[in-house]
Residue, then its C-alpha position, 0 to 999 in steps of 0.5 A: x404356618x408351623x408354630x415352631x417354624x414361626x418361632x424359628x424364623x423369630x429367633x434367627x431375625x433376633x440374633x441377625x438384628x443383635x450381629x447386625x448391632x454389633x457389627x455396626x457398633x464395631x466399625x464406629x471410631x472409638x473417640x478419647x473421653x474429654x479431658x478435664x483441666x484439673x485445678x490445683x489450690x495453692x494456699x499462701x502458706x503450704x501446711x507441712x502436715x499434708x506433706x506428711x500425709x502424702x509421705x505417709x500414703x506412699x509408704x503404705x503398710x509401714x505408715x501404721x509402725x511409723x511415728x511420724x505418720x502416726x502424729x500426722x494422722x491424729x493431727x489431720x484426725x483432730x482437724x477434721x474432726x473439730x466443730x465447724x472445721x471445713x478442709x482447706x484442700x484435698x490430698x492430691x489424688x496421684x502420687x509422685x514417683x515411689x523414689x521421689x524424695x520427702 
């Protein structure tokens, strides 16, 4: 047998067995990922400075000239950055409607 014939029939198995592969990873029903329950922390007494954050956040670009926003981030800055400070609750990782109310 040819060298070249042999690498031949070698490289039409190779894509058969890739076709065959994909055809079969077609036909297999795509499932939904599994949903996760997502927990929410409520604290006793809500802290107005996340309800600026989120406000802050959904504005975008206009934060940065807003002086609300501009005291919300220093205060959550001092937070954080203060000895042995651990964060109560993360900002919620979805925003409301942009015509939400404040």
């Amino acid at each position: 047998m040819d060298i070249k014939l042999l690498a031949r029939i070698g490289a039409i198995a190779f894509v058969a067995i890739a076709i065959i592969a994909t055809a079969i990873q077609m036909r297999q029903p795509k499932t939904a990922p599994d949903l996760v329950e997502t927990t929410t922390i409520v604290s006793a007494a809500p802290d107005p400075l996340v309800d600026e954050l989120i406000h802050c956040q959904s504005i975008g670009q206009a934060g940065a000239s807003d002086a609300d926003c501009l005291r919300a981030w220093a205060e959550n800055r001092r937070r954080f950055l203060a000895p042995g400070a651990r964060p109560e609750a993360r900002l919620p990782d979805q925003l409301a409607p942009s015509g939400a109310a404040r």
